[in-house]
C-alpha positions in Angstrom: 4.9 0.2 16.4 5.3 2.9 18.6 5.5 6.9 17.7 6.0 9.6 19.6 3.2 11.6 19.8 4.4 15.3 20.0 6.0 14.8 16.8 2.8 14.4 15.0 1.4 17.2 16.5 0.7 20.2 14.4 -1.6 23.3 13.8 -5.3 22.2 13.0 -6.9 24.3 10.0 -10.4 22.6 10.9 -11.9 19.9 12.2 -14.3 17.7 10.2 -16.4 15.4 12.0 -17.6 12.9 9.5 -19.6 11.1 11.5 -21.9 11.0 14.4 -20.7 9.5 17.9 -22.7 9.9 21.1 -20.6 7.6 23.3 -18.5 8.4 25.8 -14.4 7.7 24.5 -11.9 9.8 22.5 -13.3 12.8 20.0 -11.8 11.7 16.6 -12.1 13.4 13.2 -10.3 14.8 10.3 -8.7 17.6 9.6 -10.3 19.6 6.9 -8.5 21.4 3.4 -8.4 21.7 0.4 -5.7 19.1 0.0 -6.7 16.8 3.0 -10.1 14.4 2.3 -12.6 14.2 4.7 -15.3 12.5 3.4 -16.4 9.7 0.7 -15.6 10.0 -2.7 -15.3 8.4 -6.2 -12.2 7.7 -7.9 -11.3 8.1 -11.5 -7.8 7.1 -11.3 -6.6 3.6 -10.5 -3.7 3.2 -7.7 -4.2 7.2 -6.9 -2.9 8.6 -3.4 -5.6 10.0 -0.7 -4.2 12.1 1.9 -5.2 12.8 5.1 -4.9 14.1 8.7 -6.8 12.9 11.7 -7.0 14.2 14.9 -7.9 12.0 18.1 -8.3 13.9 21.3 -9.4 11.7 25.0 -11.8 13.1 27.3 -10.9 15.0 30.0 -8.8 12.7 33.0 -7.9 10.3 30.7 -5.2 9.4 27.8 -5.4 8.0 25.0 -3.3 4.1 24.4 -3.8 3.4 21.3 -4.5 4.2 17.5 -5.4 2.2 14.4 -5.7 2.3 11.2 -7.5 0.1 8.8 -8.5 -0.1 5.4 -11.5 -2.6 4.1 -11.5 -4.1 0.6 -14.6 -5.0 -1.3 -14.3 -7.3 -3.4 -10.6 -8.3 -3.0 -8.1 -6.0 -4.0 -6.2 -8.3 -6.6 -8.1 -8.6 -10.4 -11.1 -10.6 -10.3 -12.3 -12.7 -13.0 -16.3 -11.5 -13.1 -18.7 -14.0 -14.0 -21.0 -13.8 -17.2 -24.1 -13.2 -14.9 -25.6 -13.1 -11.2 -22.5 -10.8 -10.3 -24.1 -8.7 -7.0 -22.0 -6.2 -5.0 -21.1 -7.2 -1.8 -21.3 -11.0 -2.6 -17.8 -11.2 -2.9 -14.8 -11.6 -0.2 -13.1 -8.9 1.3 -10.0 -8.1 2.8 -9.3 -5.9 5.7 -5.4 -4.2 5.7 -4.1 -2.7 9.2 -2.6 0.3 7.6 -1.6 1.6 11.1 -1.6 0.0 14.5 -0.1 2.0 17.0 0.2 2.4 20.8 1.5 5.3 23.4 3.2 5.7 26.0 1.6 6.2 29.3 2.7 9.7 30.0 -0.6 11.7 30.3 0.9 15.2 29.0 1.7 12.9 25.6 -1.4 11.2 25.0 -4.1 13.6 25.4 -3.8 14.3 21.5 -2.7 12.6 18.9 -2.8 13.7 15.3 -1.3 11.7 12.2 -0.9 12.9 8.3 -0.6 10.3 6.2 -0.2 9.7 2.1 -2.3 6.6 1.2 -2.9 4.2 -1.8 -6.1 3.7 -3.2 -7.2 0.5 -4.9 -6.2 -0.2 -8.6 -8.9 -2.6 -9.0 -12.8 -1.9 -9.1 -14.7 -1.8 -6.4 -14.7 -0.2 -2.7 -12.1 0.4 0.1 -13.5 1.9 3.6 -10.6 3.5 5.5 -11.4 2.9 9.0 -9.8 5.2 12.2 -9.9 4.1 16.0 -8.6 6.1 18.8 -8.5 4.0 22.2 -8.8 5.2 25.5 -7.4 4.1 29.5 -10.9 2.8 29.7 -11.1 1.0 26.6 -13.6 3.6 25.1 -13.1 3.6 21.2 -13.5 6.8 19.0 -14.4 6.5 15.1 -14.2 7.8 12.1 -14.2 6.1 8.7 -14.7 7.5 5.0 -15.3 5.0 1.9 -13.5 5.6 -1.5 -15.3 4.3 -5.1 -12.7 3.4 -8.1 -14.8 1.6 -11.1 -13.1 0.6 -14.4 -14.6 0.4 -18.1 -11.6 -2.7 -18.0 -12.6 -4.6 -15.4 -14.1 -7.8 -17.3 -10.1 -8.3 -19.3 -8.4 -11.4 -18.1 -5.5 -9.5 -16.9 -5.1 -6.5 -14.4 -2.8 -3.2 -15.6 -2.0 -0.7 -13.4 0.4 2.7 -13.3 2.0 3.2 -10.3 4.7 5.0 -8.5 7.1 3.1 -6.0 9.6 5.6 -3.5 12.6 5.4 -2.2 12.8 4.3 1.3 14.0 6.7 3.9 15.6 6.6 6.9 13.7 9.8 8.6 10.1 8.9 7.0 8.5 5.5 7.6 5.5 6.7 5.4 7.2 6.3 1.9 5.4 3.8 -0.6 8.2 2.0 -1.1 6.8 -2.5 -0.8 4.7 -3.1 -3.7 2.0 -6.0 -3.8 1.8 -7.0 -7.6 -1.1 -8.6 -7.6 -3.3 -5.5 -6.3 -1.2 -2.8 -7.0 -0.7 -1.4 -3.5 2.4 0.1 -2.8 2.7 0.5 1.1 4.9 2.1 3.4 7.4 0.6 5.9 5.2 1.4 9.1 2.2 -0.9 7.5 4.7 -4.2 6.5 8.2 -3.8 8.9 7.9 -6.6 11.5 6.0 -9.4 12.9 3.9 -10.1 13.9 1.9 -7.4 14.3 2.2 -6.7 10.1 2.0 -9.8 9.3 -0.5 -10.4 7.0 0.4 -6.8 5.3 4.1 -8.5 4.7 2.8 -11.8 2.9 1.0 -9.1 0.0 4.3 -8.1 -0.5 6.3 -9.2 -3.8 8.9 -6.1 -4.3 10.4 -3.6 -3.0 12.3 -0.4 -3.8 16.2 -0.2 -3.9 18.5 2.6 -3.5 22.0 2.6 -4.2 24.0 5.7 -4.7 26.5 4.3 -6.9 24.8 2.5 -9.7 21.1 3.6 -9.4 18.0 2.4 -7.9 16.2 -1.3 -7.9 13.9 -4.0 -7.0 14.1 -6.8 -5.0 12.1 -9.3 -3.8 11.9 -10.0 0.0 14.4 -12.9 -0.1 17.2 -10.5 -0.9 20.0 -10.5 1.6 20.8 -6.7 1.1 18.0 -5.9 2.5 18.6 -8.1 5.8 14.5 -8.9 6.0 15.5 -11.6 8.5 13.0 -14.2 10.1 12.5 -12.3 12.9 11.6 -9.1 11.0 9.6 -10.6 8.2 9.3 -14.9 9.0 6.7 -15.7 6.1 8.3 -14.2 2.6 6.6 -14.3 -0.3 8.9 -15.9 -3.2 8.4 -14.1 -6.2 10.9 -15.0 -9.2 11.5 -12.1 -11.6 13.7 -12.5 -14.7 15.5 -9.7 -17.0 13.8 -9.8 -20.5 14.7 -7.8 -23.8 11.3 -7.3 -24.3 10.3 -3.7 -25.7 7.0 -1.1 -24.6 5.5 -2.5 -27.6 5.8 -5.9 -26.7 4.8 -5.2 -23.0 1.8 -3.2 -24.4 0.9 -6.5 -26.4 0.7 -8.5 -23.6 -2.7 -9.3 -22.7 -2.8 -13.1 -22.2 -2.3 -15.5 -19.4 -0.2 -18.0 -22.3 1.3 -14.5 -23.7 2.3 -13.3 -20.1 4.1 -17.3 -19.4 6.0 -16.9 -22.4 7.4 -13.3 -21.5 8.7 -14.9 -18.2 9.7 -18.1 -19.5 11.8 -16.7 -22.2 13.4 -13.8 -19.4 16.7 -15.2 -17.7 17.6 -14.7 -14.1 19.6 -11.8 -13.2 23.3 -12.1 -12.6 24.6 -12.3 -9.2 21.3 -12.6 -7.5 18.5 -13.6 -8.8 16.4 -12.0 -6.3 17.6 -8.1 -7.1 17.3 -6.7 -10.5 20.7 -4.5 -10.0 20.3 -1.0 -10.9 16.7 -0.6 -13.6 17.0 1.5 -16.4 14.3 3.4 -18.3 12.0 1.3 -20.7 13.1 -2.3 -18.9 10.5 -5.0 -18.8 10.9 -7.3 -15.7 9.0 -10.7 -16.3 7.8 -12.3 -12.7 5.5 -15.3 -11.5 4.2 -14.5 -8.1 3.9 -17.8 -5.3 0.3 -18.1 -7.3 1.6 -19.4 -9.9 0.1 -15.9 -11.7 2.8 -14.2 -14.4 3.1 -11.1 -15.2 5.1 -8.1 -16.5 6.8 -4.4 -15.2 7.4 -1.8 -17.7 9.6 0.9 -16.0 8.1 3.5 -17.2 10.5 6.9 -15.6 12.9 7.3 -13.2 12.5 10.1 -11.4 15.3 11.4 -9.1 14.1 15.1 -7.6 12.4 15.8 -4.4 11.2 12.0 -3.5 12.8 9.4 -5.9 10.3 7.2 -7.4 9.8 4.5 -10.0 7.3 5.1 -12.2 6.4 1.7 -12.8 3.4 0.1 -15.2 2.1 -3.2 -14.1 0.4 -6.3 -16.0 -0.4 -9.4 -14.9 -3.1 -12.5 -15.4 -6.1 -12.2 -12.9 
């Protein structure tokens, strides 16, 4: 993906440098206040949203090619089932997520600065997530700066996985909306971080759902099989297939589901929507969706709001089995 980088540009309130870099290559760091983070930190809220702005500059004679973004999972980012004893941090797999990936053009007046302000999800599950930023240089020098983000939960031994999140409208002018969602872990990702192949490959075959719009009857989910939305194989080639089913379940049955047999039954009893079984039509408040994702794991979406000021967003509350 390319952007342009004078439209990124914008007034630095302070620079932060997080870490220490005595090699030669680009100057990187973050851009410090009191709404921006900068540093570690612990989490108390699953799926919550760290902002940030960074700030990559090349040495002097030479520009700067490219920029990337990453974000490192410890364990995995989907539920885990914990065992009884011998459980050691770090033991686990991991997963690494290009958030970004990025390259300029080779105008030297563009690419002596670059600076990027971004909205980004955090984990729902316990455990760690390293954010990771590279700035890369003509000569193939590489700037750094990384910050690492802590989320434990007192609910992490149950056999199934809940989660609140918010899922945005997609926009035309701002690729930076949350609007795929990837049930399993909770991460809702925006359209720079999943649109085409390859290069967002692997962030694409995470993805079950995806926000609708629709001015007439109201807003949606879909899964990435849905013509609408013209995903074709050149855009996105590997899809996952997710089924989801309308149920008449209620908040208090969705609040009672809390097995893997209990969370089969709410999507074997759901029927396929009309039309197209891929696209829920227009959601209304207090809907349960019942879905199996390619995993053969089942699960459940109560919508919790529908919001419709500044950006629209589903308020959505996830369970599914680990």
């Amino acid at each position: 993906m390319r952007f342009h980088p004078t439209l990124l540009l914008f007034p630095l309130l302070g620079l932060v440098a997080c870490e220490t870099d005595l090699n030669s290559g680009p100057r990187v760091d973050f851009v410090a206040s009191s709404r921006f983070n900068t540093g570690n930190r612990r989490l108390t809220v699953p799926g919550d949203t760290v902002a940030t702005r960074i700030y990559a500059e090349a040495e002097k004679g030479n520009r700067l090619t490219r920029m990337r973004i990453t974000a490192e999972y410890q364990p995995l980012p989907e539920g885990i089932i914990y065992p009884q004893a011998g459980y050691r941090e770090g033991d686990q797999d991991s997963f690494t997520l290009i958030y970004l990936d990025t390259t300029f053009e080779t105008v030297t007046r563009f690419t002596e600065k670059f600076a990027f302000q971004s909205v980004q999800p955090a984990r729902t599950t316990a455990g760690k997530e390293t954010w990771r930023y590279e700035a890369t240089d003509n000569n193939e020098e590489v700037g750094t700066r990384s910050f690492t983000l802590r989320l434990g939960r007192a609910d992490s031994a149950f056999i199934y996985h809940s989660y609140r999140i918010g899922l945005q409208a997609p926009s035309a002018n701002n690729a930076g909306r949350r609007s795929f969602l990837a049930l399993r872990s909770g991460l809702a990702l925006p359209k720079f971080t999943v649109y085409k192949a390859p290069q967002n490959s692997d962030a694409q075959q995470l993805i079950d759902l995806f926000y609708v719009p629709s001015v007439t009857t109201g807003p949606g989910l879909a899964t990435p099989f849905y013509k609408g939305a013209k995903l074709t194989d050149t855009i996105w080639p590997i899809k996952r297939l997710t089924r989801i089913r309308q149920t008449t379940l209620t908040n208090t049955a969705f609040t009672a589901l809390t097995t893997p047999a209990q969370f089969a039954s709410a999507f074997a009893g759901g029927v396929p929507f009309p039309g197209d079984s891929t696209y829920t039509g227009s959601v209304a408040k207090n809907q349960v969706i019942a879905f199996r994702t390619p995993e053969g794991k089942n699960g459940a979406i109560f919508v919790e709001d529908i919001l419709t000021t500044a950006i629209p967003t589903l308020v959505l509350q996830v369970r599914i089995s680990k």
